[in-house]
N, C-alpha and C positions, 0 to 999 in steps of 0.2 A: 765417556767410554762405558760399555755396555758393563755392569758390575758383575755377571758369568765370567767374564773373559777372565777376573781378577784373580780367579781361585786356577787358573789354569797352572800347573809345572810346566814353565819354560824352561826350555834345551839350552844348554849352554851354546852362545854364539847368535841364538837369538833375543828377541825382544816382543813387550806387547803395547800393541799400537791401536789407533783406531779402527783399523781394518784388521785386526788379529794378529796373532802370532808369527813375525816375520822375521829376515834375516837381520843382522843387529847395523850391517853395511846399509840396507835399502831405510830407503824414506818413504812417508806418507805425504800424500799432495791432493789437494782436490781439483777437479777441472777445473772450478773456476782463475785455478793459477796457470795453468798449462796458457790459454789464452782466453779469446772474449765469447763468452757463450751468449748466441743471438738465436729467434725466434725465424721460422721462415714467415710466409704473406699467400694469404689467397686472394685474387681480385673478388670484387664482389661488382655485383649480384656473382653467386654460384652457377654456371651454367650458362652466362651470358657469351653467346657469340663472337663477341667484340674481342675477348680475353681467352675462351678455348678454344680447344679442337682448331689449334691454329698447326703450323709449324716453323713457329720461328726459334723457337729451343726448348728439349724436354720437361714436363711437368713432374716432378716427384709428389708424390703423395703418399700418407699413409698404407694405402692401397695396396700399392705399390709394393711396397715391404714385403704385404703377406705372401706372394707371389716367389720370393727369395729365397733359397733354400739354407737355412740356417748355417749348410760350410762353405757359402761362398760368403767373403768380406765386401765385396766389391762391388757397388751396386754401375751398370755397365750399359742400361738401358731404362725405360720407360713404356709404358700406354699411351700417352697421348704428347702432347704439346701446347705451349701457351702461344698465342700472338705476340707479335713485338707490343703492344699498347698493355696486353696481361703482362709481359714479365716485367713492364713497369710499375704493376702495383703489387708486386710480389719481390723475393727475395732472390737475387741472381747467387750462388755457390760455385767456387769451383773447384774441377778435379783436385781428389786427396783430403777434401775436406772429408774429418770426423764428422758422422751427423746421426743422432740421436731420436727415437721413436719416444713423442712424449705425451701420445692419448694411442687411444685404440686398443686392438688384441694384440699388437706386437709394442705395447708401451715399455718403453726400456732397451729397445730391440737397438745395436749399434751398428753401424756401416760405415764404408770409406766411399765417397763417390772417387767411380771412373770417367766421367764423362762431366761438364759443365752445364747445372742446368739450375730450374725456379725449384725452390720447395714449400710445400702449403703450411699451414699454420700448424701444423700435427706433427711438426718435423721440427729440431733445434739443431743447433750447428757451433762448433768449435771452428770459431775463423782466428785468424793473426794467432796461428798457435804455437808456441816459442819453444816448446822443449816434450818431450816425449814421445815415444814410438809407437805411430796408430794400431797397426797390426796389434801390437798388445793392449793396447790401451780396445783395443776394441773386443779381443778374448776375454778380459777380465769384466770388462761390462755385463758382457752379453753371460754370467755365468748372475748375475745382479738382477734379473730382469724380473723373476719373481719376488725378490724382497722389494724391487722400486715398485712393482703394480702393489703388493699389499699395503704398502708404504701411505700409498695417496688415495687405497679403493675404499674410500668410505661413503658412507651414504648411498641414495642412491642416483647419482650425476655420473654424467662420461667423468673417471678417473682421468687427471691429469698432472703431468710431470712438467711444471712450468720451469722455466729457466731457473729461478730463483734457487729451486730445488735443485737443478741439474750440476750449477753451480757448484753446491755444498757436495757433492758426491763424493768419495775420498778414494783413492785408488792406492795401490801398492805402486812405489817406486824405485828400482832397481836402478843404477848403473846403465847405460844405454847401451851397454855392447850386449849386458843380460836380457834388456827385454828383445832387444832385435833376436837373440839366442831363443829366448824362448817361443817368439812368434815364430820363428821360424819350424821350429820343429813342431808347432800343432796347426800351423799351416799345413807342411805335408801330408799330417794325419786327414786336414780339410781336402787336401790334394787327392785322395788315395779314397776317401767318403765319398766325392764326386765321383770319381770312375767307375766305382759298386754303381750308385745313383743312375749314371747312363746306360751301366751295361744292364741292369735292371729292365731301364726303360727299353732297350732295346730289344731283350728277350720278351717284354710283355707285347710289344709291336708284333716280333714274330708270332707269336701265339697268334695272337689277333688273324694277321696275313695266312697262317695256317689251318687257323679253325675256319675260316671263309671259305678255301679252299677246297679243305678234306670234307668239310661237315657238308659240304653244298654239293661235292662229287665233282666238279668243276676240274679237281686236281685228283685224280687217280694212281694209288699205290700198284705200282708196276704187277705188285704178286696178283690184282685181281683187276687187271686195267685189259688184259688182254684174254680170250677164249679159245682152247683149242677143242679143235674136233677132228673128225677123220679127215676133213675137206678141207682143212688151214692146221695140217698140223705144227707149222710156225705160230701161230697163235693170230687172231685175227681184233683189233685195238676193238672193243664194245665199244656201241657206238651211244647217243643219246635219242630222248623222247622228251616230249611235251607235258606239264603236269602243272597244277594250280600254283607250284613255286618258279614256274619258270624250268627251264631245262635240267632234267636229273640223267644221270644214268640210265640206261635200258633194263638194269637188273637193281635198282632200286625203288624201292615205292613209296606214295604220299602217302602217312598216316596220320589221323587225330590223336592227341595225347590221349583223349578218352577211349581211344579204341586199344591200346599198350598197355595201359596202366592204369590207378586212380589215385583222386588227389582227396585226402583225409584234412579234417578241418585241427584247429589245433584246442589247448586247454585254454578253457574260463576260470578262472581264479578272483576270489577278494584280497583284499591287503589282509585278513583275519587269518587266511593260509597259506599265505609268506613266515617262513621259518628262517633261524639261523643256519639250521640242516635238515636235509630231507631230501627231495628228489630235484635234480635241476632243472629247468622250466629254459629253455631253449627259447631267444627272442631274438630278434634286427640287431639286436648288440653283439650275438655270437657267433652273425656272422662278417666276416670279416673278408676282404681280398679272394672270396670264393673256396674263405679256408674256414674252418671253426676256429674261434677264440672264446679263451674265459679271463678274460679279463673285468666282465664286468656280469655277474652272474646272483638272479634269483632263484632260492627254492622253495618248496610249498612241501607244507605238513599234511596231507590230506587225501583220501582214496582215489586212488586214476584208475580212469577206465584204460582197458587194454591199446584201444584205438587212438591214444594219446604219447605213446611208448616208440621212441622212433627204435628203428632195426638199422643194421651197416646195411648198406647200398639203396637207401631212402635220401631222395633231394630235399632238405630242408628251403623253402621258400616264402623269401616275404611277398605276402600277400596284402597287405596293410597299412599305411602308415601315412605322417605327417609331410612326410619329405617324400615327392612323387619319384626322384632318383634311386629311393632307394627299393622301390616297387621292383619286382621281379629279381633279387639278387638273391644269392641263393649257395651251398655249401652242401656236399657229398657227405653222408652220415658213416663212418668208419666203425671199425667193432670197439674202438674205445667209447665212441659217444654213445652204444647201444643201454639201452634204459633207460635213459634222460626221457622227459617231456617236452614238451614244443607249446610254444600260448597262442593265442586265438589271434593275433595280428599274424603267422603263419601259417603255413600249410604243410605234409608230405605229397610228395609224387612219388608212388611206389610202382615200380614196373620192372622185368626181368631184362631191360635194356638200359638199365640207372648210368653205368660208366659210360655211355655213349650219347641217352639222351641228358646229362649233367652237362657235357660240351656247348649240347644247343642250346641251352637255357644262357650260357654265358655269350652266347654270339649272338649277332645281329637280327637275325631269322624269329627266334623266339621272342627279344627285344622290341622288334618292332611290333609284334602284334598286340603285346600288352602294351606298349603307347596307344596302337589303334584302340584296342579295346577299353584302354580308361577313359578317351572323351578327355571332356577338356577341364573337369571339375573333381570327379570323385577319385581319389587314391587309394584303388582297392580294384581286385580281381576276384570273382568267383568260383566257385567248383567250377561251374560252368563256363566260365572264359576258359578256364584252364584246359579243360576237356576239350575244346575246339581249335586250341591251337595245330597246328601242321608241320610236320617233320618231315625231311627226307631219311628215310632208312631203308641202310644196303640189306638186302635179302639175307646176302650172306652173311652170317654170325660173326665169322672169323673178321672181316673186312670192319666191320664194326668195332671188334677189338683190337682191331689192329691202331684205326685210328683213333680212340678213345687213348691206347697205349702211348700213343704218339704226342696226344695233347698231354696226358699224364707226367711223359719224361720231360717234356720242357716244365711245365708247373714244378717238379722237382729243382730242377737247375735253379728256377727262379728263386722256391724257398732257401736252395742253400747260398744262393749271394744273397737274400734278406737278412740268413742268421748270420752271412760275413758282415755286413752291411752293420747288424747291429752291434758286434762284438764290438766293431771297430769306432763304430762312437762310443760303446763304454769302456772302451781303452782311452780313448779321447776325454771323456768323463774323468777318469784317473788321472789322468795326463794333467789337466788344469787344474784341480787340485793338489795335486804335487808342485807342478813347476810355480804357478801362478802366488802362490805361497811360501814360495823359496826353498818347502822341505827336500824340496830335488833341486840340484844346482846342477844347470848347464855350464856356466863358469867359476872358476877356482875363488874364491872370495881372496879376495887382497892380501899378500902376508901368507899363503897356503903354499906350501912348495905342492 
């Protein structure tokens, strides 16, 4: 037993055990007593024909996992499939089996299979399992996943959570009517995470469907879709014309970003003028979901030049980087961020049309052209790519801000389900520590009127 735990004051009614401070009713058990903890099988060769990309019954793999969203239990599907000849050299599972991530980025990671399928070698399993309630036993795991990766990350090898390990694991165990009680109720909370998660996905969809749309003219805002004059004073629908994007508006026109605006290089820094405080230095880290974040933030002790200083309504944009996805992504500079610096893997785009051209930069139109223009090697854009990009932009001022407003109000909707979104796993965070530790009792302990 861990000798900290020793010096702890225990509550009356409880006790300390190998897994902590628990109720004095529940027990400690390790899986390997629950039932027989087995290893899954990959045919080998990897990649052989004979054994993949078959369909004779789903392939689990590590892979697999990451793909899952941490509040659903249940894993309900798959990527591929084995041949009947592979899932003879592999491990058949079926529904409701426990099954355990024991290498990779999700090592530790717990699941219930829904479906009957192979699992590769990176996968372990709770079969013939005699007593306890998965749904919980799978919460209290999966709250474990950090201490099992540091547990085995030594050296420098694929970390691995071999059975032997898996085995010894200890878990809290309650009464069966308590853990069903408590899975259930951080299920719901699992329940309630997924709906934010959809409805999320669906308002980012819309966006998408809308910025195509509005930004292309394609879909026209009623206030400025139709013209009146003496001769139609009903108003007469504007019609379209021909332009190097394909058809725009009649009272809209191509322009280059070089001819709106310009695009400013960012700061050169050494490690020598990296500070604890001082000025923050804006990078690919800060930006986030087309929002700014500081979550992960450098600054520099050292004189800037003025052209390095970003202003509100400047598009911060990476222009730079390792990972070609993240090329062209890019975040609205607000009057909070104003005086920060920007490093030399970014750029600004400064123009008197920022709320409207920040739209194109996130759609398709602007996106494609920096694919075209990186070619198939370098991941990086110039002033000069930059300056040659092509925008549709409405004449009209107001039409502009109309639809920048329009993409603005949904990005709003979307941040405030992200912050319901977040609350509500760290109420869920609370939640497992409370229940999962007995300090919150779902049910009346034995003897309790």
């Amino acid at each position: 037993m861990d000798s900290s735990l020793q010096s702890l004051d225990i509550p009356l009614g409880y006790k300390l055990t190998e897994v902590g401070v628990i109720p004095q009713e529940w027990e400690s058990k390790l899986l390997g007593d629950l039932g027989d903890v087995v290893r899954g099988g990959s045919p080998r060769p990897a990649g052989d024909n004979r054994f993949f990309n078959g369909s004779f019954i789903p392939w689990l793999t590590v892979a697999s996992l990451t793909n899952i969203p941490e509040s659903k239990l249940y894993v309900t599907e798959t990527s591929s499939c084995l041949t009947e000849l592979g899932s003879k050299q592999s491990r058949t599972l079926a529904p409701e089996t426990l099954i355990i991530s024991n290498s990779g980025a999700t090592l530790g990671v717990a699941k219930i299979l829904g479906i009957k399928c192979c699992a590769n070698d990176g996968i372990a399993a709770i079969i013939n399992q005699k007593c306890g309630h998965k749904p919980f036993l799978v919460h209290y795991l999966n709250t474990k996943t950090k201490e099992l990766h540091d547990t085995v990350a030594t050296g420098n090898g694929q970390p691995n959570l071999n059975t032997a390990l898996i085995k010894n694991i200890r878990v809290p165990f309650p009464a069966l009517e308590e853990q069903t009680a408590i899975a259930n109720a951080l299920s719901d909370v699992d329940a309630l995470i997924q709906e934010l998660e959809k409805l999320i996905a669906k308002k980012q969809a819309i966006k998408t469907a809308t910025m195509q749309q509005l930004l292309t003219g394609r879909t026209r805002l009623p206030a400025f879709a139709y013209e009146k004059s003496a001769h139609h004073p009903d108003g007469r629908k504007k019609g379209y014309k021909p332009s190097e994007l394909g058809e725009i508006p009649e009272d809209w026109e191509v322009v280059r970003l070089g001819d709106v605006g310009e695009t400013i290089i960012g700061l050169t820094y050494s490690p020598n003028d990296v500070a604890e405080y001082g000025t923050l230095v804006l990078r690919s880290s800060n930006v986030q979901q087309g929002k700014l974040a500081y979550s992960d933030c450098v600054y520099v002790n050292m004189s800037l030049p003025d052209r390095v200083i970003v202003r509100e309504g400047d598009i911060l944009v990476c222009v730079r980087n390792g990972s070609r996805q993240l090329i062209g992504k890019c975040a609205l500079i607000d009057k909070k961020a104003e005086g920060h610096a920007f490093g030399a893997f970014m750029s600004i785009y400064r123009t008197k049309y920022s709320k409207f051209v920040f739209y194109q930069f996130q759609s398709d139109l602007i996106q494609s052209q920096i694919n075209e223009m990186m070619g198939a090697t370098i991941n990086q854009i110039t002033n000069k790519d930059m300056a040659s990009f092509l925008i549709g932009l409405p004449c009209d001022a107001k039409e502009q801000t109309a639809i920048a407003q329009i993409c603005s109000d949904i990005d709003e909707e979307i941040q405030a389900l992200e912050m319901r979104l977040n609350k509500t796993r760290q109420i869920k965070q609370g939640m497992m520590q409370e229940l999962l530790t007995g300090k919150t009792r779902l049910v009346k302990p034995a003897g309790v009127a």
